[in-house]
SERO-4910 file (N, C-alpha, C, O; in steps of 0.05 Angstrom, whole numbers):
BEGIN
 pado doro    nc1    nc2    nc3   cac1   cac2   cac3    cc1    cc2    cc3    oc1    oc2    oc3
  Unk    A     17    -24      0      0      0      0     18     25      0     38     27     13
  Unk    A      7     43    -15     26     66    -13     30     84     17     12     89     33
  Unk    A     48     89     18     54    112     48     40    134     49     45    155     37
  Unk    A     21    130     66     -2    155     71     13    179     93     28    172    111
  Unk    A      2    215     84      7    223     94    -12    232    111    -34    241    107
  Unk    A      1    227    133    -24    228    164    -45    256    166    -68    255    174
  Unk    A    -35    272    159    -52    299    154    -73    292    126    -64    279    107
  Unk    A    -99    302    128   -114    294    111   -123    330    108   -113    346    124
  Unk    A   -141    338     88   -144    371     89   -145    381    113   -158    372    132
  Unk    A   -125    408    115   -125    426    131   -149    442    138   -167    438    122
  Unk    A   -154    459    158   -168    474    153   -185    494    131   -209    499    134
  Unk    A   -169    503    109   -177    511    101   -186    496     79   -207    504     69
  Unk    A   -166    464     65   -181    442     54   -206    432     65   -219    419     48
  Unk    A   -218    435     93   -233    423    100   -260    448     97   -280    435     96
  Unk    A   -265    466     97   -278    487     97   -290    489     70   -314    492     66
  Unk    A   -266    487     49   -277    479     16   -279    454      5   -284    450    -19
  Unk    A   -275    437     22   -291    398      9   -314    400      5   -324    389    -15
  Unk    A   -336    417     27   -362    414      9   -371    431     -6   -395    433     -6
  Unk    A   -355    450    -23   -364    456    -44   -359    438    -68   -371    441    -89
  Unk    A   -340    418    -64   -321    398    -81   -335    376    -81   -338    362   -101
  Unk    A   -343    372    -63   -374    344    -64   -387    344    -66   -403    354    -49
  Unk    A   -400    327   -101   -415    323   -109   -429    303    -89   -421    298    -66
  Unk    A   -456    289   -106   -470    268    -94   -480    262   -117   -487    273   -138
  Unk    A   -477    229   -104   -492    209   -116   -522    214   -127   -541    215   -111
  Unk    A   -528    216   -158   -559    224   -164   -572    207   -147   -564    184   -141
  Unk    A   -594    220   -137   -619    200   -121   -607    206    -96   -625    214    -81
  Unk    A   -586    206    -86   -582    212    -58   -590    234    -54   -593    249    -74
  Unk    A   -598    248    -20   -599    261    -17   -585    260     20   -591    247     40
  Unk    A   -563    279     14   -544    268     37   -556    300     58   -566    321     50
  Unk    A   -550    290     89   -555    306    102   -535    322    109   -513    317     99
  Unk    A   -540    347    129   -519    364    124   -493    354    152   -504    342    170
  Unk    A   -471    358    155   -456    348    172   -457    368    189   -464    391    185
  Unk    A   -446    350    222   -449    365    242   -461    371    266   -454    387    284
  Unk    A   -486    352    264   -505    353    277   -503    321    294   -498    299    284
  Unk    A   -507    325    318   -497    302    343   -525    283    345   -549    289    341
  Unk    A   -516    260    352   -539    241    355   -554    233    336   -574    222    346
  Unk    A   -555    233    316   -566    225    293   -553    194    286   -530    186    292
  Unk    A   -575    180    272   -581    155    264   -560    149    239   -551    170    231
  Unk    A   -549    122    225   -527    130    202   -548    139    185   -568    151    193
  Unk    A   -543    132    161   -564    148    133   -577    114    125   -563     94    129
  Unk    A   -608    113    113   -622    100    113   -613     80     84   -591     79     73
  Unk    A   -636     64     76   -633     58     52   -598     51     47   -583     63     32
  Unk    A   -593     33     59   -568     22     47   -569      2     31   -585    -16     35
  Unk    A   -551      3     11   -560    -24    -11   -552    -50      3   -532    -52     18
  Unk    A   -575    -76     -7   -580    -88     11   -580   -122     -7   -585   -145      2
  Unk    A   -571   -112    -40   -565   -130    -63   -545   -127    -78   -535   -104    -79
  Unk    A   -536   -145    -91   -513   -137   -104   -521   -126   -124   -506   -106   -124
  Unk    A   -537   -124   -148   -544   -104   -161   -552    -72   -153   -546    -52   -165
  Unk    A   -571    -75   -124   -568    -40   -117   -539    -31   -113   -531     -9   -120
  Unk    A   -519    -55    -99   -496    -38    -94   -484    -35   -113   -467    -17   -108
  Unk    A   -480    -45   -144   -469    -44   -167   -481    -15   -175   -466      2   -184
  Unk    A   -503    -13   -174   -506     10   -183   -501     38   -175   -502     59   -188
  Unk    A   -493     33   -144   -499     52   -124   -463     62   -137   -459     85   -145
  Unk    A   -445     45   -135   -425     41   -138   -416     58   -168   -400     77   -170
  Unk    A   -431     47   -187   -429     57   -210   -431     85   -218   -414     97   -231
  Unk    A   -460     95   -205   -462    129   -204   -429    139   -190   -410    148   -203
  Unk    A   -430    135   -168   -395    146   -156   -372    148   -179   -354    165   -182
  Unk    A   -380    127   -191   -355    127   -215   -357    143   -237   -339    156   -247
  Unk    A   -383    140   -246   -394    163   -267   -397    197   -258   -397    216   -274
  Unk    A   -399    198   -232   -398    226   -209   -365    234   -212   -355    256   -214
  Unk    A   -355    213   -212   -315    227   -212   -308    233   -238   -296    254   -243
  Unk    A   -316    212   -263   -314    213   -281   -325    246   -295   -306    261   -301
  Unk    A   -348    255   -300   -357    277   -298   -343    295   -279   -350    318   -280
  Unk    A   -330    290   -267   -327    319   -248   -296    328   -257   -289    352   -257
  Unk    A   -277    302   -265   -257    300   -282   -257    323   -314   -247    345   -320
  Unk    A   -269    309   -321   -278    324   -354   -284    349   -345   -268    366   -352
  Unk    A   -301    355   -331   -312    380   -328   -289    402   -312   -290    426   -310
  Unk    A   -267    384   -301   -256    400   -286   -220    382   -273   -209    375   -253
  Unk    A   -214    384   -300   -184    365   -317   -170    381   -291   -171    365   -272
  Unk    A   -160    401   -284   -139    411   -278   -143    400   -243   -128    386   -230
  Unk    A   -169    413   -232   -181    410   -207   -178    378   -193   -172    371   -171
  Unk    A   -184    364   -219   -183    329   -209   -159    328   -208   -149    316   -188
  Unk    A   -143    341   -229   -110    327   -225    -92    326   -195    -77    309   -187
  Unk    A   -102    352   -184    -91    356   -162   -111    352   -134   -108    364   -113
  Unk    A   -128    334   -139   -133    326   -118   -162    339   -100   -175    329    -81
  Unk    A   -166    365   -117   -195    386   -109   -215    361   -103   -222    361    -79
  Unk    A   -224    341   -117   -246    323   -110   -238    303    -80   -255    289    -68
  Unk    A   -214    304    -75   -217    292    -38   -213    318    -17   -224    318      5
  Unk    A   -193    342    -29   -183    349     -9   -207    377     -3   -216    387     18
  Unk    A   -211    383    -27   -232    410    -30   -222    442    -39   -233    463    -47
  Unk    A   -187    428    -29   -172    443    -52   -145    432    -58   -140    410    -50
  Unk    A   -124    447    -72   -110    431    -83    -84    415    -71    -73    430    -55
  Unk    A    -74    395    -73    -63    380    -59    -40    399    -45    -37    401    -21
  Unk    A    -27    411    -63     -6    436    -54    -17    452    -34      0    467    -24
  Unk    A    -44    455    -25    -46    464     -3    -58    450     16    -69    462     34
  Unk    A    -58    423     15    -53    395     43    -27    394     47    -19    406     67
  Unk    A    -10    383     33      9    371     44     33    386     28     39    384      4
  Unk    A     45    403     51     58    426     47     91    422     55    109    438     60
  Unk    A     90    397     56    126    389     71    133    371     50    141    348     55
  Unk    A    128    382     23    134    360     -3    166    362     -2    176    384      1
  Unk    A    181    342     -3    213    346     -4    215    360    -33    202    357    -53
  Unk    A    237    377    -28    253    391    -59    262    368    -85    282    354    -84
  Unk    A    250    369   -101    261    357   -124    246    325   -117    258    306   -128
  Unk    A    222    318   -100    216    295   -101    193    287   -120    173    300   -124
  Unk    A    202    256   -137    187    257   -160    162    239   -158    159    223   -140
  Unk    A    147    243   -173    122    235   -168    117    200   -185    126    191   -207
  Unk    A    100    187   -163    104    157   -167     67    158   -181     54    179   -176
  Unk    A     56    138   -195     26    121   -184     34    108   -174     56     97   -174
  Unk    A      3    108   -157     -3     89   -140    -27     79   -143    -39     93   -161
  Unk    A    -46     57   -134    -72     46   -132    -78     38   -109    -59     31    -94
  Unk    A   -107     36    -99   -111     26    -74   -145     21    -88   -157     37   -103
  Unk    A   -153     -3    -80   -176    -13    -81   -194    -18    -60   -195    -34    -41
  Unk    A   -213      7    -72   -232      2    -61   -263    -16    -59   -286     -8    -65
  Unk    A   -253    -50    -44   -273    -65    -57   -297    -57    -41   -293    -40    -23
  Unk    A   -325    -68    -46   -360    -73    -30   -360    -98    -44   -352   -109    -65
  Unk    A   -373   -101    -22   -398   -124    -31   -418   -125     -6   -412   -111     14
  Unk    A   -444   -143     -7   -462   -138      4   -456   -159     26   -450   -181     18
  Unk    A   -459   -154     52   -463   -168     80   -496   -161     80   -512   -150     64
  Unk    A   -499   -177    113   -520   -174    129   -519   -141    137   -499   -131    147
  Unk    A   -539   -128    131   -540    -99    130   -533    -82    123   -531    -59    130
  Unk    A   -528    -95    103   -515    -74     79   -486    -75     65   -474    -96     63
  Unk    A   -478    -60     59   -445    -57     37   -424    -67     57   -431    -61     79
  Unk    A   -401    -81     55   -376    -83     69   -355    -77     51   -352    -82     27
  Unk    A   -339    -65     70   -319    -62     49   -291    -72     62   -292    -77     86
  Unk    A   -268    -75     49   -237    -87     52   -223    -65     56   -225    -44     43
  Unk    A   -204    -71     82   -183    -56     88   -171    -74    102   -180    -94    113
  Unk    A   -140    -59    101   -115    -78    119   -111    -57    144   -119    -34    148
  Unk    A    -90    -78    161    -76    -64    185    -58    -69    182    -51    -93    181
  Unk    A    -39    -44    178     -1    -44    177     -1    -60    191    -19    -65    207
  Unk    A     26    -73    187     42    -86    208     52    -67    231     58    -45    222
  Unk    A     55    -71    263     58    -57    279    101    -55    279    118    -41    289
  Unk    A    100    -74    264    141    -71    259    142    -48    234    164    -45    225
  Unk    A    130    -40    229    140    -25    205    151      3    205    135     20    213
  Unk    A    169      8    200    183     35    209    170     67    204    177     87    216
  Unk    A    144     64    178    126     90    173    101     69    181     96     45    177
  Unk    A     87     89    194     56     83    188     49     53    200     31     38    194
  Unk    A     70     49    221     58     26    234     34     22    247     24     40    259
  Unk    A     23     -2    245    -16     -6    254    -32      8    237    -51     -5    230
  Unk    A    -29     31    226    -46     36    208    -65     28    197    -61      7    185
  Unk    A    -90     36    194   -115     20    181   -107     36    150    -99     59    148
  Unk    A   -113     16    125   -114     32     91   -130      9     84   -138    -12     93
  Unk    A   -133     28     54   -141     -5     33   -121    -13     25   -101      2     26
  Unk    A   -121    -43     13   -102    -48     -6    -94    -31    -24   -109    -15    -35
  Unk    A    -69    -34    -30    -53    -21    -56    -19    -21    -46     -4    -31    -30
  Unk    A    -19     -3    -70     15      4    -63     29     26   -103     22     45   -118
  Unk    A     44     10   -102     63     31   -116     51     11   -150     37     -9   -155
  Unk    A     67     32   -168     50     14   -193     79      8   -201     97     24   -194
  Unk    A     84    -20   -220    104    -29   -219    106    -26   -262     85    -20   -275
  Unk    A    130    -31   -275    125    -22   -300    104    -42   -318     94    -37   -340
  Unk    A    101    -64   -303     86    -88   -325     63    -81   -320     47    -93   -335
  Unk    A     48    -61   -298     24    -51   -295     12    -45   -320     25    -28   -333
  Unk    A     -3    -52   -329    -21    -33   -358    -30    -16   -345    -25      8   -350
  Unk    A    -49    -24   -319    -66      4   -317    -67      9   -288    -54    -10   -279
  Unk    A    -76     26   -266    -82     34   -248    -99     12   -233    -93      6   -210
  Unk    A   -121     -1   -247   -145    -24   -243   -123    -52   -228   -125    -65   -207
  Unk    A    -91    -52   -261    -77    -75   -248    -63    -77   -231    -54    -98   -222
  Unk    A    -57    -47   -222    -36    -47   -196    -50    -49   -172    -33    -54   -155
  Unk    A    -71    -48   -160    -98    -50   -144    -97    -77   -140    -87    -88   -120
  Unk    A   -109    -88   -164   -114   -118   -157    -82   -141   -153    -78   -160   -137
  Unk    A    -64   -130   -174    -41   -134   -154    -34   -137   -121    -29   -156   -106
  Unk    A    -35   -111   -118    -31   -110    -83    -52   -121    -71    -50   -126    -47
  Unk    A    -65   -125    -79    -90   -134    -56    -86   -170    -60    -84   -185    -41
  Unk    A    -85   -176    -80    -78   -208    -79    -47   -212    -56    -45   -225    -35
  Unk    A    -27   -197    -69     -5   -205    -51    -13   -186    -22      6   -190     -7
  Unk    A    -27   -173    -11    -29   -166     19    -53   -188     26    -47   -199     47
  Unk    A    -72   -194     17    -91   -206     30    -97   -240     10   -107   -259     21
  Unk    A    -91   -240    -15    -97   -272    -28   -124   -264    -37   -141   -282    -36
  Unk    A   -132   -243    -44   -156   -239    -56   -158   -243    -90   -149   -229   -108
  Unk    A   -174   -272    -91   -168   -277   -122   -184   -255   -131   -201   -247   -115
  Unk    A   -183   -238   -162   -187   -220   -177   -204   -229   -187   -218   -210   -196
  Unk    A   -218   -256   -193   -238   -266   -210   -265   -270   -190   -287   -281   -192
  Unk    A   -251   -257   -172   -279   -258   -146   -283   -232   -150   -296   -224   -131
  Unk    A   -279   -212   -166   -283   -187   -165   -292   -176   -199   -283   -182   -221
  Unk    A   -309   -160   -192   -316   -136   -220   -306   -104   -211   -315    -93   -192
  Unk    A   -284    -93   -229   -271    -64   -233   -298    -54   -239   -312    -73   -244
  Unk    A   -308    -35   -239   -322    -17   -240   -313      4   -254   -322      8   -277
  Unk    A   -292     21   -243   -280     34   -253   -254     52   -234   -246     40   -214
  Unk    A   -244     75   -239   -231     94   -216   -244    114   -216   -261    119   -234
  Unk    A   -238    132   -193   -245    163   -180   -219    181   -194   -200    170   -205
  Unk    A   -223    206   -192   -203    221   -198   -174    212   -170   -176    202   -148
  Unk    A   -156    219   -181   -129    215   -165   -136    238   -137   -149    258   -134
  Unk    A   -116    216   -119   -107    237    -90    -83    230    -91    -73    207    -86
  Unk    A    -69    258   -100    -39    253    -89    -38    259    -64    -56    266    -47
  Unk    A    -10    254    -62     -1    252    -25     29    258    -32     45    240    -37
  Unk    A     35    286    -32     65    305    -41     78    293    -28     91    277    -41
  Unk    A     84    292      4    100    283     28    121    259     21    145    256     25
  Unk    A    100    240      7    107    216      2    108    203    -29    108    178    -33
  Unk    A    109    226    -53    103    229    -78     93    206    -91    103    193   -110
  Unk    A     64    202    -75     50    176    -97     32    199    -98     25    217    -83
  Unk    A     24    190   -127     -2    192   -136    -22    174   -143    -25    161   -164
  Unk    A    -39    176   -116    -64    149   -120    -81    149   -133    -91    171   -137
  Unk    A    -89    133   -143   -114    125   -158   -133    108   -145   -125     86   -139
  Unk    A   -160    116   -140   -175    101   -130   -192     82   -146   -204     93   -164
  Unk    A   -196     50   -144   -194     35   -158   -228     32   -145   -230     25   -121
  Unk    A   -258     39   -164   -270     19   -148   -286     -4   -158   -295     -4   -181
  Unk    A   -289    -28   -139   -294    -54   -150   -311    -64   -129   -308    -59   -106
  Unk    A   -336    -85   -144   -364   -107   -121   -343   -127   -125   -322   -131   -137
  Unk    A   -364   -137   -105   -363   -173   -109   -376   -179    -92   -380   -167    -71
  Unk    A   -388   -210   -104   -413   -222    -86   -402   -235    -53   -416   -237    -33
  Unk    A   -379   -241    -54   -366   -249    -38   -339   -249    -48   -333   -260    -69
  Unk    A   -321   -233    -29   -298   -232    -37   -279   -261    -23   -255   -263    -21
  Unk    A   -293   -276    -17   -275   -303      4   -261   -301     20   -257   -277     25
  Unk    A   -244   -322     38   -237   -325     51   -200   -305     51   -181   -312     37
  Unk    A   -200   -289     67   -178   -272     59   -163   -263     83   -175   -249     99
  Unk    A   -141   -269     86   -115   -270    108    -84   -261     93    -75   -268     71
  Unk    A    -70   -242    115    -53   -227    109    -38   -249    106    -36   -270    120
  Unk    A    -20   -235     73     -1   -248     58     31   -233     57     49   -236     41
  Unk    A     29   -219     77     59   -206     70     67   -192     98     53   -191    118
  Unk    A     84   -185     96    105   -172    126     89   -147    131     88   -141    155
  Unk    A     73   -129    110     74   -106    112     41   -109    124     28    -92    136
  Unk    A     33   -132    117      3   -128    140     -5   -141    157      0   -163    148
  Unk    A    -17   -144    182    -20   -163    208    -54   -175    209    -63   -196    220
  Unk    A    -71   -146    190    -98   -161    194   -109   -149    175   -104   -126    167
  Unk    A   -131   -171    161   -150   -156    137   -179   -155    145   -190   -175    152
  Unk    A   -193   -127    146   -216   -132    163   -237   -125    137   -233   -111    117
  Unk    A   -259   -138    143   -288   -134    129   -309   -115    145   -330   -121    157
  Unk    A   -299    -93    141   -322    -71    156   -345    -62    146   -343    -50    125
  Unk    A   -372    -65    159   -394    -67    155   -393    -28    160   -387    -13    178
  Unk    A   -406    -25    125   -396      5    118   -421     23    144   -415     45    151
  Unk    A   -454      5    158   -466     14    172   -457     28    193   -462     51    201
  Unk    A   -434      3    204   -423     10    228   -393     35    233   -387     50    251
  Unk    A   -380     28    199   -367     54    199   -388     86    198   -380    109    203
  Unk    A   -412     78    193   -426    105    193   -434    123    222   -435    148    226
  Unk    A   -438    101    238   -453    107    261   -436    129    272   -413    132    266
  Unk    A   -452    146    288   -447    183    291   -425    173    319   -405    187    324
  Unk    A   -433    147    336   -415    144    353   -388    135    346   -373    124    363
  Unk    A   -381    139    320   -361    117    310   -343    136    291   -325    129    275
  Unk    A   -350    163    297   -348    188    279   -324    206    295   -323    209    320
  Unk    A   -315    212    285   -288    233    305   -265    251    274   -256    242    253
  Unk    A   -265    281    286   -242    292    275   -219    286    287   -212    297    307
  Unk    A   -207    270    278   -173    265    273   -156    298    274   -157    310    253
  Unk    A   -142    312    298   -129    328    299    -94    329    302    -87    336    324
  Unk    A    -77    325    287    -54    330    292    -43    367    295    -52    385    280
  Unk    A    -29    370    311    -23    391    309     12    392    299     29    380    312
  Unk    A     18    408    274     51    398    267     56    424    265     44    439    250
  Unk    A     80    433    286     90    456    275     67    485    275     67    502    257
  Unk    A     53    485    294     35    497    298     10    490    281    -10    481    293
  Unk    A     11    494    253    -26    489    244    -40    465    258    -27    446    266
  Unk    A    -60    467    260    -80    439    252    -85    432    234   -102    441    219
  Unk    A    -71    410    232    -88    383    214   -108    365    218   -105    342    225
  Unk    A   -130    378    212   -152    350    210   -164    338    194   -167    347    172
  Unk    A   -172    317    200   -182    293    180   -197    276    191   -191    267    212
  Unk    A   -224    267    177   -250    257    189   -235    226    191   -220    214    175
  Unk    A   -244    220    213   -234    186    228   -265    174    243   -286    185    250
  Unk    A   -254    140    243   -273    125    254   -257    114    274   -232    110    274
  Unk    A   -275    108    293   -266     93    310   -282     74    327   -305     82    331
  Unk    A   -276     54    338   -288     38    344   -272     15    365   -255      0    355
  Unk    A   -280     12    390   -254      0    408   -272    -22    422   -295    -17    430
  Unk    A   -259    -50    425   -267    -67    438   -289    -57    455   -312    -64    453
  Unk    A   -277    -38    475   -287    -38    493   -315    -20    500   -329    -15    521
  Unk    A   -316    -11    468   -335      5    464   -339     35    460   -355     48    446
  Unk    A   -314     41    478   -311     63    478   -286     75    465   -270     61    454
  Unk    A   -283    102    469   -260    121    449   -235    114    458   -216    129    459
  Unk    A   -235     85    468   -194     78    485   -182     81    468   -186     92    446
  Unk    A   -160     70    477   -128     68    457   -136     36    458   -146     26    478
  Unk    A   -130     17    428   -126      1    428   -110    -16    440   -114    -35    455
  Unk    A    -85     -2    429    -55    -17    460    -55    -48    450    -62    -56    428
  Unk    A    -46    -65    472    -40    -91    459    -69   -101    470    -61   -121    482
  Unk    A   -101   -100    474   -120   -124    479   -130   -131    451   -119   -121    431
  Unk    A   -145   -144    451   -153   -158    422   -167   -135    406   -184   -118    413
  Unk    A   -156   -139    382   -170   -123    369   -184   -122    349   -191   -104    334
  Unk    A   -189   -157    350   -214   -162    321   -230   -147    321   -233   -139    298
  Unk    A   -251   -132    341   -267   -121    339   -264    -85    338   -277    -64    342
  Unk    A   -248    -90    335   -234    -48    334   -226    -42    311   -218    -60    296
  Unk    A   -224    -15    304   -210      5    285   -213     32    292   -232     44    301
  Unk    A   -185     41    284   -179     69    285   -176     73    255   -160     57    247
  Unk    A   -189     91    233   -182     97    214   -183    128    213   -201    144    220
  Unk    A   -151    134    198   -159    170    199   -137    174    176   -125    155    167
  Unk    A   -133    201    167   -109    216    154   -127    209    128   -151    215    125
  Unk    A   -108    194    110   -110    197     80   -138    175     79   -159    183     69
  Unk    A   -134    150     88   -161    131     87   -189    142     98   -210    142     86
  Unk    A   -184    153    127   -204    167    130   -216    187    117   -239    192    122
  Unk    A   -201    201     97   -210    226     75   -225    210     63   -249    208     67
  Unk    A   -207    194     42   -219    176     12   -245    166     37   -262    183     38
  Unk    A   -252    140     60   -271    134     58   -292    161     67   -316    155     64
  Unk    A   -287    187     77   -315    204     89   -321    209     54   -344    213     47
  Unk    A   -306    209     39   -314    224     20   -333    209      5   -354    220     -1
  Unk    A   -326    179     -3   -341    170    -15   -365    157     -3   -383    151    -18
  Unk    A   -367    151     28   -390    147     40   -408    172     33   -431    171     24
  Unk    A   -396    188     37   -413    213     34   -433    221      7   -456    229      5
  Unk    A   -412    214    -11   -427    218    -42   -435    194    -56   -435    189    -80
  Unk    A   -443    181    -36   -451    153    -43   -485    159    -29   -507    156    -41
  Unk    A   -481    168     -8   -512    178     10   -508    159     29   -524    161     47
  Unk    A   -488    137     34   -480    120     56   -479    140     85   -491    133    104
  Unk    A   -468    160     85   -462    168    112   -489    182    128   -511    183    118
  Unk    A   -483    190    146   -502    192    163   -486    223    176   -462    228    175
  Unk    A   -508    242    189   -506    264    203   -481    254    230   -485    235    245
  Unk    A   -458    270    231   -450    260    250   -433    288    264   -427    308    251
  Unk    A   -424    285    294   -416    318    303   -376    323    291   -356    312    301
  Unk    A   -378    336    276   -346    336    268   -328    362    286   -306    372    282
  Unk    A   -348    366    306   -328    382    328   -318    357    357   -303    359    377
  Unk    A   -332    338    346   -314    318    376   -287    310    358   -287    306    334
  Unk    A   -270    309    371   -239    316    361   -228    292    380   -235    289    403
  Unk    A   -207    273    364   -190    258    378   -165    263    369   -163    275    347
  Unk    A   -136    255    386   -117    257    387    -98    227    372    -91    207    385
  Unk    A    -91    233    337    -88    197    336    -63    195    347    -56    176    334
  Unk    A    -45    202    361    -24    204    376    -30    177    405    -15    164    419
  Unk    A    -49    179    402    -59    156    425    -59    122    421    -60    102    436
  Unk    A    -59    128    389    -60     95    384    -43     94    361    -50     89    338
  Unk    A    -16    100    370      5     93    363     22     63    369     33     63    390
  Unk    A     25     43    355     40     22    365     62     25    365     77      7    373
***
């Protein structure tokens, strides 16, 4: 998977994302911010509604691309503005890679699930980390679609023939770390039985996209570097129920997701009509669940 940079839009990226997000036709998403609210209704509940649900998103980036070549290139469709003003500690003279990360669904009991890994906690950047699969695109890549399904077979053994491409979103680069991602998205009726295949991941989880919605499961991600704030919409969710630090107890049933994954997933829950009203002034510290 490519090296995410932990800052996701700044303030002032975060202030202009929703003029930058579209929505899914037929959705009608509520406005963010508002505490105690239910996730958002009507979740697709077949594999044809989620194919389709899926499909508009793709046709929504696609259009927003054409309509707006320069804006997509740099990233305006995750960050709300342009990547050069997220991630502002780009090294001198550092050159720019692709990247892919796949974003699979398919349908569970209550709705869409989707695939993500957990870094390995040995890893010298970005250890524990929650992402999707991906990583760097290699030269025998043809396309963005094959470097996706690449990484995701070697991090998790996810055969490709269990899966339908759909299509990609416009790119999110990430300067810091000069990939340029491509978001890959793809159904499947069941993606099978799937266990980490490599050093670089420790767990592959199937998150029920409901439960990433829920308003209690909702948190701004705040780093502070060098004075600004950086924030970035995060989920969370802890054994114990509550907002802990993971730490070493079990953690099949937990996730911390924030920075660059947490962007890509608020965004596309969002313009999908998946998400739900939730308060984006409760603020956590991801400095807490550090391994």
């Amino acid at each position: 998977m490519p090296e995410q940079d932990d800052a996701a839009p700044g303030q002032a990226g975060a202030k202009a994302a929703a003029s930058a997000r579209g929505r899914v036709p037929g959705r009608v998403s509520p406005p963010a911010g508002l505490a105690g609210a239910e996730p958002a209704a009507d979740l697709p509940q077949s594999l044809p509604e989620l194919t389709a649900g899926l499909e508009s998103l793709v046709s929504l980036g696609a259009e927003y691309t054409e309509q707006n070549p320069r804006e997509a290139s740099t990233g305006v469709w995750w960050w709300g503005v342009p990547s050069t003003e997220v991630h502002q500690r780009k090294p001198a003279g550092a050159q720019s890679r692709e990247a892919s990360v796949l974003a699979l669904f398919w349908p569970g009991p209550g709705g869409p699930q989707v695939l993500l890994t957990e870094r390995s906690p040995e890893l010298a950047k970005h250890p524990g980390q929650i992402a999707f699969p991906g990583g760097g695109a290699e030269d025998f890549d043809p396309d963005p679609a094959a470097t996706a399904l690449r990484e995701a077979q070697e991090e998790t053994g996810l055969d490709p023939a269990r899966l339908r491409v759909l299509g990609t979103l416009p790119p999110a680069p990430i300067l810091i770390s000069g990939f340029n991602v491509t978001p890959v998205v793809a159904v499947a009726e069941d993606p099978g039985v799937l266990v980490p295949q490599s050093g670089e991941v420790s767990r592959v989880l199937k998150l029920p996209v409901a439960d990433l919605a829920r308003p209690e499961h909702r948190y701004t991600a705040v780093v502070v570097h060098r004075g600004p704030r950086l924030p970035s919409p995060a989920f969370l969710r802890s054994p114990a129920g509550g907002p802990q630090p993971l730490g070493e107890r079990d953690t099949n049933e937990g996730f911390f997701i924030w920075g660059f994954t947490g962007t890509l997933l608020d965004r596309m829950l969002g313009r999908l009509g998946w998400a739900g009203q939730w308060d984006r002034s409760r603020e956590i510290d991801p400095r807490r669940f550090r391994r």
